[in-house]
Structure formats: C-alpha cells, structure tokens
N, C-alpha and C positions, 0 to 999 in steps of 0.2 A: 430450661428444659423444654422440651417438647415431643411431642407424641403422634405416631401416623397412624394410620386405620386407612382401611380402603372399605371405599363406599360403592355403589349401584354409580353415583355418579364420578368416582374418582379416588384419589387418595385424599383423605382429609389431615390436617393437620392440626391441634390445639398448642398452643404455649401456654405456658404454668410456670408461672415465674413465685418462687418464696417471700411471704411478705418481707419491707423492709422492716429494720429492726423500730423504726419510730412507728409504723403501722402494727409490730404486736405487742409495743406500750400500751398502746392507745385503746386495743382490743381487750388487752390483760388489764388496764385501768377498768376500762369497762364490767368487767367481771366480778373483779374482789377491792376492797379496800386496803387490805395487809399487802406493805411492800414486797413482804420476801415471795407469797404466793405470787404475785405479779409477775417477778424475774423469774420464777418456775415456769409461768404460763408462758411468756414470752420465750426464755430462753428451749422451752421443747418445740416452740414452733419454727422457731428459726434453728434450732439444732446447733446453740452459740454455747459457750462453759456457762454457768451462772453467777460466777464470779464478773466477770466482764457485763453481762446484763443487768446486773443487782445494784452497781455502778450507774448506768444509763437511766435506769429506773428512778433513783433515788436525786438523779438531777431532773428528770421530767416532776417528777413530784417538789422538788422548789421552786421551779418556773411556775408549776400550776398554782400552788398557794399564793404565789404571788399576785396573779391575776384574776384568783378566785372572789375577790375583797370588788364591790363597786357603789362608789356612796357618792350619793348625786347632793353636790353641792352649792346650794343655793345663793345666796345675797352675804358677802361679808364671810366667805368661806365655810356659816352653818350649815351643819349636814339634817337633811331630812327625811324624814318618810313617804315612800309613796307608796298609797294604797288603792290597788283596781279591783273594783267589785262589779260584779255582774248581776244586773237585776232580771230577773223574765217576767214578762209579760202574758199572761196564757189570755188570749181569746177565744170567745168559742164564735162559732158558724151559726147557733140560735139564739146568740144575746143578741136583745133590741136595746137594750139601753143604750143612750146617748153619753 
C-alpha cells in the first residue's frame, strides 16, 4: 500500500506495507503468555481467520520451548551452574584512606 500527499516541496510518497505473519507472532508473544490471546492479537493485525493463525502460533511456541532450555555443560557431560554477581565499589572524592 502506499500513500501520496503533496508537499511545499513535491508529492511525497510513504509505503506501509502489513506486518508479516511471523513478525505479529512475535509481537503478540510479546504481549500475552495465553496462546489463544496471541492468535487474536496476531490474527486482527494481519486481518488473517484465527483459525489459520492459532495454527502458526502454536507451532512458534514448540520451536520456542524448545530452545528456551540452555545448560552449559561442563567436563564428562555434568551440567552446572553459573552464577554473575556484581559487586560495587562506592568511592568517595574525601576518603584519604589508603
């Protein structure tokens, strides 16, 4: 789709193009956790049945569980823990201490 306007300087022109249907997954994942809400959000943005999206949906959500798991595994195949902590430091601008 696209759109013209006329400007001081000319006709302008914008494109607006519908998102694809894996970009209002990925939006509608964003959102909500409940898959059916998902394929509602999705399916009003792309203007698709919700039958057909509710489908799409629920295969993006087995791919995702699937790679959602990541366990770092160490010497002899044991899995471990990592843990990053962050310490601060405050200095002040009048300590003298060494």
């Amino acid at each position: 789709m696209s759109q013209d306007w006329n400007t001081k300087y000319g006709p302008r022109r914008v494109r607006r193009d519908p998102p694809t249907l894996d970009e209002a997954i990925f939006a509608a994942i964003g959102i909500t956790d409940d898959q059916e809400a998902q394929a509602e959000i999705a399916a009003s943005l792309m203007g698709m049945p919700l039958e057909l999206v509710l489908a799409e949906v629920k295969k993006a959500a087995r791919s995702s569980a699937r790679s959602a798991t990541r366990v770092i595994a160490g010497e002899q195949g044991a899995q471990r823990s990592v843990v990053v902590e962050r310490r601060v430091v405050r200095k002040f601008g009048n300590d003298k201490r060494a």
